[in-house]
C-alpha positions as CSV (number, residue, x, y, z in Angstrom):
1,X,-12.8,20.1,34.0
2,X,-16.0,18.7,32.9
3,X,-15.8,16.0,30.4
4,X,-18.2,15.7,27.4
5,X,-18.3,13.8,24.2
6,X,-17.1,16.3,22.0
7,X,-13.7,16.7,23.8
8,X,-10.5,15.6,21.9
9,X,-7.0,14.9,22.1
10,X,-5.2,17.9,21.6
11,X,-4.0,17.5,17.7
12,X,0.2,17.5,19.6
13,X,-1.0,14.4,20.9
14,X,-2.8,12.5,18.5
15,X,-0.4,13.9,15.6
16,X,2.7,14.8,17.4
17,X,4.1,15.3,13.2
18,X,1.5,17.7,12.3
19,X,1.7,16.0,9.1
20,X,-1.0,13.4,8.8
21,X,-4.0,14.2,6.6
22,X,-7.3,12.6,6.2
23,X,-8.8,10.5,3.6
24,X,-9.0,10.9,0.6
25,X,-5.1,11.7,1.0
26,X,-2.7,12.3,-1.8
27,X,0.3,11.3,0.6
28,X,1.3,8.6,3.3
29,X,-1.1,6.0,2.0
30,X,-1.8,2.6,3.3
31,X,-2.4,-0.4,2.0
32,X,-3.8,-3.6,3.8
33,X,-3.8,-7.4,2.4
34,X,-6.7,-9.6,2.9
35,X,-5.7,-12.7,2.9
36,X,-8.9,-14.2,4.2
37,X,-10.4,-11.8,6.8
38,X,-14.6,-12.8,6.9
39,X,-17.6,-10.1,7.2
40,X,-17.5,-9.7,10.7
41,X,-13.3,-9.7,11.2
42,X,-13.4,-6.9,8.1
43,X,-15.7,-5.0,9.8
44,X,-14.1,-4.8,13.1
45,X,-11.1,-3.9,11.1
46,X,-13.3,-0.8,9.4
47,X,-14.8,0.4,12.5
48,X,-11.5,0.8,14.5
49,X,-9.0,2.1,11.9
50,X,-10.9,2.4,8.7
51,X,-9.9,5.8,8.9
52,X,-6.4,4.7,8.2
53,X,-6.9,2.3,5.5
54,X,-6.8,4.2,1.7
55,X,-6.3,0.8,-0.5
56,X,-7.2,-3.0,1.0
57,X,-6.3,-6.0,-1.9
58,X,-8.0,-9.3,-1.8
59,X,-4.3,-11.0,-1.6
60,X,-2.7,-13.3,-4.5
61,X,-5.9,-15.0,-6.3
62,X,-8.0,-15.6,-3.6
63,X,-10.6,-13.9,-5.3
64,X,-13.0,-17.0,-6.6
65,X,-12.1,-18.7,-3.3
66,X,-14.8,-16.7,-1.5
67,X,-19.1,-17.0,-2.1
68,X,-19.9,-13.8,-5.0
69,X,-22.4,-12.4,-2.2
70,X,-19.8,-12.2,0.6
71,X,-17.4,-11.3,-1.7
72,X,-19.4,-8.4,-3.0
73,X,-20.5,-7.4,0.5
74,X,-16.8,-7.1,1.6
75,X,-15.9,-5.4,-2.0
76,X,-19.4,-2.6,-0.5
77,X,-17.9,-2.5,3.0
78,X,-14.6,-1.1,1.8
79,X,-16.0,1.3,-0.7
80,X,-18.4,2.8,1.9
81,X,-15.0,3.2,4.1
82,X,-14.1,5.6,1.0
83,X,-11.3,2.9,0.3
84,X,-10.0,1.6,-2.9
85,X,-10.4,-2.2,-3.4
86,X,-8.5,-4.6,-5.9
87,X,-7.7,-8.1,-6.6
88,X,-4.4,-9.2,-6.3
89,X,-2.2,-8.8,-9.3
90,X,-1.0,-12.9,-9.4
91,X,-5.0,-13.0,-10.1
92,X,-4.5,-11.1,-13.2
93,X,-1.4,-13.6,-14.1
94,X,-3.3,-16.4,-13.7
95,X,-6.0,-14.8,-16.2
96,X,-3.4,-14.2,-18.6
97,X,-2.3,-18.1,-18.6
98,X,-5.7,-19.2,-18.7
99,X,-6.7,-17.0,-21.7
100,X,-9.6,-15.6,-19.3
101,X,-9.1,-11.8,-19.4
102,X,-12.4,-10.8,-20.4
103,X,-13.7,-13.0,-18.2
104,X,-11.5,-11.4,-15.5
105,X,-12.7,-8.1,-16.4
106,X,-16.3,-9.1,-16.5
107,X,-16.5,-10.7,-13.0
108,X,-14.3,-7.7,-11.6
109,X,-16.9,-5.3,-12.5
110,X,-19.4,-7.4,-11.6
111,X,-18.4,-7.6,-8.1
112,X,-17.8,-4.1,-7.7
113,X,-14.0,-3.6,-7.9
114,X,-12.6,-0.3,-8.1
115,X,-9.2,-0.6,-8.7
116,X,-6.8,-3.0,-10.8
117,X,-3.4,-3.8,-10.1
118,X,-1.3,-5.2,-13.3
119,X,1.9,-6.7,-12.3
120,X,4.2,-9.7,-13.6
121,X,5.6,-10.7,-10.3
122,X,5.4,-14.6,-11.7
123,X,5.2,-14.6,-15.5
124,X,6.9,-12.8,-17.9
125,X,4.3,-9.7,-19.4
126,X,5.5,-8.0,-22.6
127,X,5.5,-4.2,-22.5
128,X,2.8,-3.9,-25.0
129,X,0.5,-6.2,-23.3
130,X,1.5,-4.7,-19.5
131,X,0.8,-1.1,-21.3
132,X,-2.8,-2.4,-23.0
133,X,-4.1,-3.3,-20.0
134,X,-3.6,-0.1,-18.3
135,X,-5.6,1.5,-20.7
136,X,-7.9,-0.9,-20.7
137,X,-8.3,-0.8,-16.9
138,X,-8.1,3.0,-16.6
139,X,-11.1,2.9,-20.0
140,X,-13.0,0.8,-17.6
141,X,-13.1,3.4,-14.7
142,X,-10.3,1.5,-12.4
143,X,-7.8,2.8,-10.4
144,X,-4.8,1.1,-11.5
145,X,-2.3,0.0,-9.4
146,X,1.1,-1.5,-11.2
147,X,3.7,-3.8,-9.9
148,X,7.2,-3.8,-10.5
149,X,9.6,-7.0,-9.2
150,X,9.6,-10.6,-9.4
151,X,8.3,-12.9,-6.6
152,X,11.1,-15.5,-6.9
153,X,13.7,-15.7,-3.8
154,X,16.9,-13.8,-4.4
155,X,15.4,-11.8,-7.1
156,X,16.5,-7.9,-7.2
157,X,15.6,-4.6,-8.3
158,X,17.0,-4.0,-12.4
159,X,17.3,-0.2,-11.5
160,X,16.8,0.9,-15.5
161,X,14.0,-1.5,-15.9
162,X,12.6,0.1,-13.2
163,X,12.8,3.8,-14.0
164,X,11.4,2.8,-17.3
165,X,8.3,1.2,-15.9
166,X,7.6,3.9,-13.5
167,X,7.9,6.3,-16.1
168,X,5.8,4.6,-18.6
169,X,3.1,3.3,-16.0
170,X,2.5,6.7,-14.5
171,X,2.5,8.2,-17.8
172,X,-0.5,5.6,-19.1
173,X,-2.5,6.4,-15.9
174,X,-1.1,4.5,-13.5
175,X,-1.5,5.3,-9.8
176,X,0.7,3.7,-8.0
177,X,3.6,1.8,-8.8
178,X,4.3,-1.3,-6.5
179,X,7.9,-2.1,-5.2
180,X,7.9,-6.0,-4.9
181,X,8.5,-7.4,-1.4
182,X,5.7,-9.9,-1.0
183,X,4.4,-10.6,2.3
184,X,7.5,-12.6,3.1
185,X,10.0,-9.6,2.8
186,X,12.5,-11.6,2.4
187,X,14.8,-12.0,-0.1
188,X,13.2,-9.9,-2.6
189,X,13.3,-6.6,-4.3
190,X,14.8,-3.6,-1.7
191,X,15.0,-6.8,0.9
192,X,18.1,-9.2,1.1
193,X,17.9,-12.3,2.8
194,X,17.3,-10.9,6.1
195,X,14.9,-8.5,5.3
196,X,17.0,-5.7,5.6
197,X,16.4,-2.9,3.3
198,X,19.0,-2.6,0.6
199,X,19.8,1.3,0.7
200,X,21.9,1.8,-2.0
201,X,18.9,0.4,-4.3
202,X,16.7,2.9,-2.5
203,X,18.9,5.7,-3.0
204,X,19.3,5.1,-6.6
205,X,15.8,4.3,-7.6
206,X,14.4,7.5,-5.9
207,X,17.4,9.4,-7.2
208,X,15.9,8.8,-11.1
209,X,12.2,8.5,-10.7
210,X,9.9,11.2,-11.4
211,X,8.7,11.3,-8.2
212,X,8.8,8.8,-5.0
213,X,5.0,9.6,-4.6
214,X,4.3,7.7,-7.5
215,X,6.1,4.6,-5.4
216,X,4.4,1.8,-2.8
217,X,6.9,0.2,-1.1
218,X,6.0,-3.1,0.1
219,X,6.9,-4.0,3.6
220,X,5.1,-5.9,5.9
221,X,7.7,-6.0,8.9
222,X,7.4,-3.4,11.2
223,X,11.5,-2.9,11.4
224,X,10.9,-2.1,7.9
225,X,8.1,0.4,8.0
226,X,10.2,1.9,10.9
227,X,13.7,2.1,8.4
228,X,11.5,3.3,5.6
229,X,9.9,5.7,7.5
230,X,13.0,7.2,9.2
231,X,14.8,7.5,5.7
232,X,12.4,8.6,3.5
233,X,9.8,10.4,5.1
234,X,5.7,9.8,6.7
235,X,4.1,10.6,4.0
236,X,6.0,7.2,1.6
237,X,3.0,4.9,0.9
238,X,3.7,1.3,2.5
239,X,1.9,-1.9,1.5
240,X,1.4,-5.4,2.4
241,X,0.3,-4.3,5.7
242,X,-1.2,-7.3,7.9
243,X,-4.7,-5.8,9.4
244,X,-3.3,-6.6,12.9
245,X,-0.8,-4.0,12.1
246,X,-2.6,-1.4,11.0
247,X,-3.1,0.6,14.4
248,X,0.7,0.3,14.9
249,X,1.8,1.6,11.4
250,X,-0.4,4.4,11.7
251,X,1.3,5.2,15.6
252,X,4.6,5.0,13.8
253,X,3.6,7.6,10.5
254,X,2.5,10.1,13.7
255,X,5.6,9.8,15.8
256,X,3.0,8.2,18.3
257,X,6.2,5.0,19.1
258,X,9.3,5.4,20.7
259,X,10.8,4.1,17.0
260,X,9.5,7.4,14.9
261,X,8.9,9.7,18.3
262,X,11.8,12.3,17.2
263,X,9.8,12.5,13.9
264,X,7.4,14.7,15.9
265,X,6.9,18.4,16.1
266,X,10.8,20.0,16.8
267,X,11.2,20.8,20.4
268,X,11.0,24.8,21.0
269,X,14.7,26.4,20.7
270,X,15.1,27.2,24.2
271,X,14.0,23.5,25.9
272,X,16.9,22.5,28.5
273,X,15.8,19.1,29.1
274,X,13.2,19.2,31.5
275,X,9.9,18.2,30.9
276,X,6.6,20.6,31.9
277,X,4.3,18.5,33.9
């Protein structure tokens, strides 16, 4: 067989699911956080799996912490990767405390954001305020992302409080709304103090929302990904995804590791157990 440039792998093998789209997808999204990644390690990152990257967040408020030029040439690189970009939402907190929101809002722009993510993972947020700044962001042209969960060890998912937010999120224009886990995932949210998922919260949050599209679960563990995956479907969107662990998340979504290989393609009714080599 004569090999050329334009041969591929056959779509069994490089999707064994048959499932996985291609950006801009609606489903299976993945989010990456940047907590510190330079020009060069970003793009790296871009040119082998930027094809599997649909949101990447500047992490916590690590936002002023970078020059405005490389900070606006990372905010470029991301957007030419067709890839939503957003400052993390303790950055917003901290805006709130400091009375700078307009000043927030300005210098977002102004660096080229285009999404937001609102959340009150450390500080308490009224409803009214949480709901103004949706409208504000979504006025502004932004993507908004919401978050739902508190940041403090032990703290868990109030399943009413929850179904409210989602409901009233997504129906202001919210994206996405973010299940808390941090990048610990421990202790938090769906996690207990092992990091284990806590099903029965799962079961019951996705039993009342409108939709569990409309959810970003947090995990940054790949026994996690692989449990959340396996329960609820490829096509969940995960966050909080280190960038060294973006290659293997997307193996796992495609049934490409031996965790998530029976989520391939079902084997033809009459196979007997022997493989065709």
């Amino acid at each position: 067989m004569e090999v050329t440039s334009h041969l591929k792998w056959h779509p069994l093998l490089s999707d064994p699911t048959g499932k996985r789209t291609v950006k801009p997808r609606a489903l299976g999204k993945t989010m990456v956080i940047d907590k510190g990644l330079g020009i060069h390690a970003l793009e790296d990152l871009l040119q082998t799996a930027g094809d599997y990257v649909d949101m990447l967040k500047i992490g916590f408020g690590t936002s002023p912490l970078y020059s405005t030029s490389l900070l606006r040439r990372k905010i470029e690189m991301a957007k030419e990767h067709n890839i939503l970009v957003y400052p993390g939402g303790t950055f917003l907190e901290v805006a709130m405390c400091q009375g700078a929101v307009d000043d927030f809002f300005d210098m977002a722009s102004f660096l080229g954001f285009n999404g937001l993510e609102i959340s009150d993972g450390t500080i308490e947020v009224e409803r009214a305020v949480r709901s103004e700044l949706i409208r504000r962001g979504r006025d502004q042209g932004y993507t908004v992302i919401t978050e739902y969960g508190k940041k403090c060890w032990g703290s868990s998912i109030e399943i009413e409080d929850l179904i409210e937010t989602v409901i009233i999120d997504s129906e202001l224009g919210a994206s996405l709304i973010t299940i808390e886990g941090r990048e610990s995932g421990k202790g938090v949210g769906i996690f207990d103090e092992n990091g284990s998922c806590k099903d029965a919260d799962i079961e019951l949050v996705l039993s009342q929302v409108p939709s569990k599209h409309l959810l970003l679960w947090e995990a940054p563990h790949k026994d996690q990904q692989v449990h959340l995956l396996n329960t609820l479907g490829t096509d969940i969107h995960l966050g909080n995804i280190a960038p060294s662990d973006l290659i293997s998340l997307e193996a796992l979504r495609r049934g490409l590791r031996s965790d998530t290989l029976h989520l391939g393609q079902e084997l033809p009714s009459d196979y007997n157990g022997n493989w065709e080599i």
